[in-house]
C-alpha positions in Angstrom: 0.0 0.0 0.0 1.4 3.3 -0.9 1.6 6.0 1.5 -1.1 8.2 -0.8 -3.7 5.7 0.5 -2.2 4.4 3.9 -4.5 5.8 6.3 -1.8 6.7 8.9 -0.6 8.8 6.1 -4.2 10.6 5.7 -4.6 10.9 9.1 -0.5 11.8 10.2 -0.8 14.7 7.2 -4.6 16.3 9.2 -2.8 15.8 12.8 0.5 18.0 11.5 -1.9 20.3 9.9 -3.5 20.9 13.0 -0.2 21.1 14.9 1.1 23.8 12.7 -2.1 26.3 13.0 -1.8 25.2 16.6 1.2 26.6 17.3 0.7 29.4 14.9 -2.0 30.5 16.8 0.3 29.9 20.2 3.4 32.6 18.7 0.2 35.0 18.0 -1.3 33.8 21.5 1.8 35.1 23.1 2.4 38.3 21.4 -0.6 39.6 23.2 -0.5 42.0 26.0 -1.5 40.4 29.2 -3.7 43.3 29.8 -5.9 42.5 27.0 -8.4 40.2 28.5 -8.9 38.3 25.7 -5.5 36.5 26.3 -7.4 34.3 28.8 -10.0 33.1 26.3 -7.7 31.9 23.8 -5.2 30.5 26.1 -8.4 28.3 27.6 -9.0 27.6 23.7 -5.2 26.6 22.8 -5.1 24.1 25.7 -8.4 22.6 24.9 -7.1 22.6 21.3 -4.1 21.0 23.0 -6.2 18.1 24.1 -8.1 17.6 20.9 -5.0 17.0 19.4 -3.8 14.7 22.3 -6.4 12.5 21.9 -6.1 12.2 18.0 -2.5 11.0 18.2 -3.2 8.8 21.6 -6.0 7.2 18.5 -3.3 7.2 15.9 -0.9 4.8 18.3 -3.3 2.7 19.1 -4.1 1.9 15.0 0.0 1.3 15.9 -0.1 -1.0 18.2 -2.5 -3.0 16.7 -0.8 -3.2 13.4 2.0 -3.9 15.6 1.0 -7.6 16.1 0.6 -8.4 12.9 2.6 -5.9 10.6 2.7 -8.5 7.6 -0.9 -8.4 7.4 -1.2 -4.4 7.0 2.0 -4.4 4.8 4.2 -2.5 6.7 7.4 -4.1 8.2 9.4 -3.1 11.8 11.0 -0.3 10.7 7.9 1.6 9.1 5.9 0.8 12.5 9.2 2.7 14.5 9.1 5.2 12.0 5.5 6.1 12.6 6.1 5.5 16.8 9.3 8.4 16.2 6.4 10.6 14.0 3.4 10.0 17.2 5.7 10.9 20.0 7.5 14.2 18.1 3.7 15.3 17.4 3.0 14.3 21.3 6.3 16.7 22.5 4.8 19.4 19.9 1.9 19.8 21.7 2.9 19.4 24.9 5.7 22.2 24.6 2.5 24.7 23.4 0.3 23.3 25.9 3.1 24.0 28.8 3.8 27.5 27.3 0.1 28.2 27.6 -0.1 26.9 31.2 3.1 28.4 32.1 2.1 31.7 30.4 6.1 32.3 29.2 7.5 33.0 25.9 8.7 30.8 23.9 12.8 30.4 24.1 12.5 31.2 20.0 10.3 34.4 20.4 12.7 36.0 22.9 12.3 37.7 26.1 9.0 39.1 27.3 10.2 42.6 27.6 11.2 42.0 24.1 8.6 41.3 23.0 6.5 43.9 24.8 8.4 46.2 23.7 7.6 44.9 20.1 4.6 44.9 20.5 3.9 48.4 22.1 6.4 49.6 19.9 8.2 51.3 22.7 11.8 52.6 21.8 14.7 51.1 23.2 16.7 53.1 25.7 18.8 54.9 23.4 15.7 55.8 21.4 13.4 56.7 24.1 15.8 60.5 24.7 15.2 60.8 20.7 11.8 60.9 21.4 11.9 62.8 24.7 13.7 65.0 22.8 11.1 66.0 20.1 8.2 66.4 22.0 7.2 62.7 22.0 4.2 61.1 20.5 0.5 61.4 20.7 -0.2 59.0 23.7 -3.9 58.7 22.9 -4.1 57.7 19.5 -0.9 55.2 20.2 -3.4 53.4 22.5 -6.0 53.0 20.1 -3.8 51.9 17.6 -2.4 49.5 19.9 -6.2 47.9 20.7 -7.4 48.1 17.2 -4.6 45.7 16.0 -5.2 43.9 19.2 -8.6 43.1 18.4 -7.6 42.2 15.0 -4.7 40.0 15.8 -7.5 38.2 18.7 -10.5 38.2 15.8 -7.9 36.4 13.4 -6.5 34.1 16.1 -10.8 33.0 16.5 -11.1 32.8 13.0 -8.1 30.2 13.2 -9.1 28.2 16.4 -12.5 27.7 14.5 -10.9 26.2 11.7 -8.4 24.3 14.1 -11.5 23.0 15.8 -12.9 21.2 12.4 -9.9 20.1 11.4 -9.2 17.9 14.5 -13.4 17.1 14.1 -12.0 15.8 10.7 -9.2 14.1 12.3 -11.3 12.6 15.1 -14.0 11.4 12.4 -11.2 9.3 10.2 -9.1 7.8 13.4 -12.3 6.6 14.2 -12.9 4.7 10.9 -9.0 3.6 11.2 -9.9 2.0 14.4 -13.1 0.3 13.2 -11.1 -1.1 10.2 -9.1 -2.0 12.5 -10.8 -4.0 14.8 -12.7 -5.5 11.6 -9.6 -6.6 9.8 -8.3 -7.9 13.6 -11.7 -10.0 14.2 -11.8 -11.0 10.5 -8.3 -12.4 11.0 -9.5 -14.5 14.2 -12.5 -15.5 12.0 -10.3 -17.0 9.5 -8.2 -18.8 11.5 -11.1 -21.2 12.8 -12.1 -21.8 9.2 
């Protein structure tokens, strides 16, 4: 069987998927300013996202180990079923390092420093810049404020729009594991079957 119509393949390509808007939405998660109560929401949505995901890959190993005792039968030989046990338990640590970083509420070691990115994201000056701005008269304060919440609503209102489709996906996910499994246990009772024949 060719990995175009392996359904470990289907199923591995709609797990990644899901991983990568996952922790896309995570880097956009923790550019927001903790101030912004909206951070709360969509870090309780990111860790419930977390365990959808969980539980897809917890489904995935289990189509594993049962083609584990029998990997002649499904085609696939030892090194293909390590292969796919090295793919379920890298997709396992992804989502467990964005599902600590949520809980945790830190930065990411790759984004940088919080400061930094506050700083970013306020787009206050650094030291040496802040006397250039001291020194002519600074800024208007006001309209930096609601410049700052307008593309903080935005950057929130995309991060929903993403969770939503996050959401199907792993509903898409959770739909095919499920067939995996009931082929599974069809081909596995089907083999027992034809044993006593």
């Amino acid at each position: 069987m060719s990995s175009a119509q392996d359904p470990f393949y289907i199923v591995k390509e709609e797990i990644q998927d899901s991983i990568d808007k996952l922790q896309s939405t995570f880097h956009k998660w923790e550019r927001i300013s903790p101030d912004m109560g909206d951070q709360a929401h969509v870090a309780k949505e990111l860790v419930a996202t977390c365990g959808s995901i969980e539980w897809q890959v917890d489904e995935l190993e289990k189509a594993i180990t049962v083609a584990a005792k029998d990997p002649s039968w499904y085609g696939i030989d030892e090194a293909e079923l390590e292969k796919r046990r090295r793919w379920t338990s890298n997709a396992r640590t992804q989502v467990r390092n964005v599902k600590s970083g949520v809980l945790a509420g830190k930065v990411s070691s790759g984004a940088g420093h919080a400061s930094e990115v506050r700083r970013e994201l306020m787009r206050m000056p650094n030291s040496g810049e802040a006397s250039r701005y001291d020194q002519y008269g600074g800024r208007d304060d006001d309209g930096f404020v609601q410049s700052e919440s307008d593309r903080q609503m935005l950057l929130i209102k995309q991060q929903d729009e993403e969770l939503d489709e996050l959401s199907k996906s792993v509903q898409r996910i959770g739909g095919v594991g499920l067939t995996i499994h009931d082929e599974l246990v069809a081909q596995v009772s089907n083999m027992g079957s034809s044993t006593y024949q």
